[in-house]
C-alpha positions as CSV (number, residue, x, y, z in Angstrom):
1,X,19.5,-19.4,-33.7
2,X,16.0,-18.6,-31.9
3,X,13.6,-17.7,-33.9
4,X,11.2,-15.2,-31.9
5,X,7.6,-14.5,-33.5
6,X,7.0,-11.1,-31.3
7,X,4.0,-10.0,-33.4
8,X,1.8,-12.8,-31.2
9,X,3.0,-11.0,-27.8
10,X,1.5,-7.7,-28.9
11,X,-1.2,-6.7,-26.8
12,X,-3.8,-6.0,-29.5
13,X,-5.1,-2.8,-29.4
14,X,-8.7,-2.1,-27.0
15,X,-6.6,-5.1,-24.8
16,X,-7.3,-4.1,-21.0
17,X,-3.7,-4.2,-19.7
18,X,-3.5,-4.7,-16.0
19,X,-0.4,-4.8,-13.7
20,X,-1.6,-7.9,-12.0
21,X,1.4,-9.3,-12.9
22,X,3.3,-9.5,-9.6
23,X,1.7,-8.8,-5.8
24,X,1.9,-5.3,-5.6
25,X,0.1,-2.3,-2.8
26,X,-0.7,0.6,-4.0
27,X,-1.5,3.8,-1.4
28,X,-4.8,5.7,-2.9
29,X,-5.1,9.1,-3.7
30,X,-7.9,8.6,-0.3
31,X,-6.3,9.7,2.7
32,X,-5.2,6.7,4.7
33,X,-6.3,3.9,2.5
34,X,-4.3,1.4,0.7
35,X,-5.7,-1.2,-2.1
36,X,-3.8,-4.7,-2.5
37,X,-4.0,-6.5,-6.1
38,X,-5.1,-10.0,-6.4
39,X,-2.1,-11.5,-6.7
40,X,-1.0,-9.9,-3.5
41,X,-4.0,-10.8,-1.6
42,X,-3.4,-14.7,-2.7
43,X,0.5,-13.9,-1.3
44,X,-1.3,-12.6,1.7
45,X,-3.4,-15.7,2.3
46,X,-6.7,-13.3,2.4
47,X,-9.4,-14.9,0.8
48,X,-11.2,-11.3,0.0
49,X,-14.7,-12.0,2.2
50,X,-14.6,-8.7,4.1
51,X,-13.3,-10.1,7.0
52,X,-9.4,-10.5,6.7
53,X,-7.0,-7.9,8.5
54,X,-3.5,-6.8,7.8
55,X,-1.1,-5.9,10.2
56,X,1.6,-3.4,8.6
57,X,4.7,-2.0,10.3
58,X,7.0,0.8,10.4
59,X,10.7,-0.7,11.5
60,X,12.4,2.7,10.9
61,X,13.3,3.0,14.4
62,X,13.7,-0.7,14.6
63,X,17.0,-1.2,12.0
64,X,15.8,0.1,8.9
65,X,18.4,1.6,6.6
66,X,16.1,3.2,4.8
67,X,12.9,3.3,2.8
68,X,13.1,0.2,0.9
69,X,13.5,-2.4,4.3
70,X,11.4,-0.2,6.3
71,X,7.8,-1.3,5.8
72,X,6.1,-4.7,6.4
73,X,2.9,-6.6,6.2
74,X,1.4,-9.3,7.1
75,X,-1.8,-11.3,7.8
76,X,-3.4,-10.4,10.9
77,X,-6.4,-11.0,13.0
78,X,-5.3,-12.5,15.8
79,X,-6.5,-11.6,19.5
80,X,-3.3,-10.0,21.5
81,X,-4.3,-9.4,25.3
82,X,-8.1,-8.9,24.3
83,X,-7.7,-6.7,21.2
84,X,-8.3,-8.0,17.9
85,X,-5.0,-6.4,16.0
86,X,-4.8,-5.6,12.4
87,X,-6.6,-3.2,9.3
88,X,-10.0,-5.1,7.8
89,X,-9.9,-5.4,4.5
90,X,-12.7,-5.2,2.3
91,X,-13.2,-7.6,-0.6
92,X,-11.8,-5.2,-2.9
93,X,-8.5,-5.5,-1.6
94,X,-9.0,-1.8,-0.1
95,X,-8.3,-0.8,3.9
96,X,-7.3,1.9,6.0
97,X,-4.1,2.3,7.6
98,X,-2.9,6.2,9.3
99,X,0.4,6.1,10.3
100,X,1.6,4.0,8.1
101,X,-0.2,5.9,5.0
102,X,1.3,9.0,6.3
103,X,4.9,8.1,6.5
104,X,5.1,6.1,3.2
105,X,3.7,9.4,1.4
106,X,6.1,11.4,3.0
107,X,8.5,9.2,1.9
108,X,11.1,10.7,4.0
109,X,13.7,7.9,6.3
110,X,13.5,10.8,8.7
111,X,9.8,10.7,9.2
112,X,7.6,7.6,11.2
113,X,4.6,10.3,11.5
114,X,2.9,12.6,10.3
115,X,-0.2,14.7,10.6
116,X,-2.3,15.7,7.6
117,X,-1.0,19.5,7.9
118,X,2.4,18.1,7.8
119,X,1.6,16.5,4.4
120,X,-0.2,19.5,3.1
121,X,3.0,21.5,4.2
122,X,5.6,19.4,2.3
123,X,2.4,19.4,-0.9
124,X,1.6,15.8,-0.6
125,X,-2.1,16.1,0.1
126,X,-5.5,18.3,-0.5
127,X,-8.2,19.1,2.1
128,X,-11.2,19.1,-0.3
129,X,-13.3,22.3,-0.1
130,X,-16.5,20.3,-0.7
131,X,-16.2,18.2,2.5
132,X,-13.6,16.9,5.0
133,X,-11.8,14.4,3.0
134,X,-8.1,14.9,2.0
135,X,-6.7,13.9,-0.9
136,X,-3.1,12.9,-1.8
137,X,-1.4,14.5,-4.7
138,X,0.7,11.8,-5.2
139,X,0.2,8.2,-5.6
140,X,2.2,5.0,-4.4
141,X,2.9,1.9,-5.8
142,X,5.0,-0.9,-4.1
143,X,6.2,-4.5,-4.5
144,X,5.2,-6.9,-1.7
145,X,7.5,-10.0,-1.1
146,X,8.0,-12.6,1.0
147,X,10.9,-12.1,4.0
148,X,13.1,-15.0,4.4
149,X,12.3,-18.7,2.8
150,X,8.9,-19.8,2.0
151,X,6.9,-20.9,5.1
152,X,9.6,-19.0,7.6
153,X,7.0,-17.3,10.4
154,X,8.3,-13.8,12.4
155,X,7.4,-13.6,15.9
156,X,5.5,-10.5,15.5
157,X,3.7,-10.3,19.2
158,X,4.6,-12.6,22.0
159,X,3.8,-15.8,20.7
160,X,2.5,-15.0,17.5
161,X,4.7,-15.8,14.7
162,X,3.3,-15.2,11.0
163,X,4.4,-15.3,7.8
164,X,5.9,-11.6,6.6
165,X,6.1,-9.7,3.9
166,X,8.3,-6.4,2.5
167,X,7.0,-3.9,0.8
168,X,9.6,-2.1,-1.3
169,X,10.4,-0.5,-4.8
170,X,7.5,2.0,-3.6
171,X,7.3,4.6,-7.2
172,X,5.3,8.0,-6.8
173,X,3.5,9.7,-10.0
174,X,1.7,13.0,-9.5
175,X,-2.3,12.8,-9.2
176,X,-4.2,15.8,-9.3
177,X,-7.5,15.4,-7.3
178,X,-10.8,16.0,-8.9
179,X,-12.1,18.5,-7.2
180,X,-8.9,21.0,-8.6
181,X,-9.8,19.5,-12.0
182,X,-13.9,20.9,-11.3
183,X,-12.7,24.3,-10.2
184,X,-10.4,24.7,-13.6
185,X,-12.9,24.0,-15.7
186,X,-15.3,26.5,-13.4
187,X,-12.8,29.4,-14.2
């Protein structure tokens, strides 16, 4: 018989527990920005300077079935017909990205876009009444893994092929921006 000691495996108590367990993207409760986790940026080959981009992608119109084959990133920062393509990243793991942002927040196989009104409709976001910022009420997190074998490459533009990666498993909890929180305790 195995003979298990679990009390070792406890985390003790005032332990920081972090999910850095697997590479994992989570969307921020910012309007249009995503943050990466270490282990996702090491998946990712970014090397967290500032300067790395990401290149993500929506293929519901392009074969998706439905939420969880739909979105993909990868790498980027290559030069297609002049234009330097891709998100920069900062060294925090944190980066912008619109359309995408928008339609993984919806969450929705029937939507590729949306418009921040169109998020505030379906009560997925907050304009903040101190400034111009919108705030999501919900917040993301997703698993990012590798598509086919290790080392495969997708053509992605004409004559680029990188590596790619799926995000998928994407869970929602509820967030309630601070600014609600300030005017409750005003009232």
């Amino acid at each position: 018989m195995l003979d298990l000691n679990f009390k070792r495996g406890v985390v003790k108590r005032g332990t920081k527990v972090t999910n850095e367990a697997n590479p994992q993207i989570t969307l921020a409760s910012t309007y249009n920005n995503f943050k990466l986790n270490k282990k996702a940026m090491a998946l990712l080959d970014l090397n967290g300077d500032g300067e790395d981009r990401i290149l993500m992608m929506d293929m519901l119109n392009n074969g998706a079935n439905g939420n969880d084959d739909r979105f993909y990133i990868c790498k980027a920062g290559m030069e297609v017909k002049g234009v330097v393509q891709g998100s920069k990243v900062a060294e925090s793991g944190t980066y912008s990205y619109s359309v995408i942002y928008g339609a993984m927040l919806a969450n929705d196989v029937e939507v590729s876009e949306i418009t921040p009104a169109g998020l505030i409709s379906r009560d997925l976001l907050e304009e903040n009444p101190k400034g111009g910022s919108y705030i999501a009420t919900k917040i993301g997190t997703g698993d990012i893994t590798p598509v086919g074998e290790d080392g495969d490459e997708f053509e992605i533009f004409d004559g680029v092929s990188v590596p790619l990666f799926l995000i998928s498993g994407v869970e929602f909890r509820e967030h309630t921006p601070a600014f609600r929180e300030d005017e409750e305790v005003e009232e």
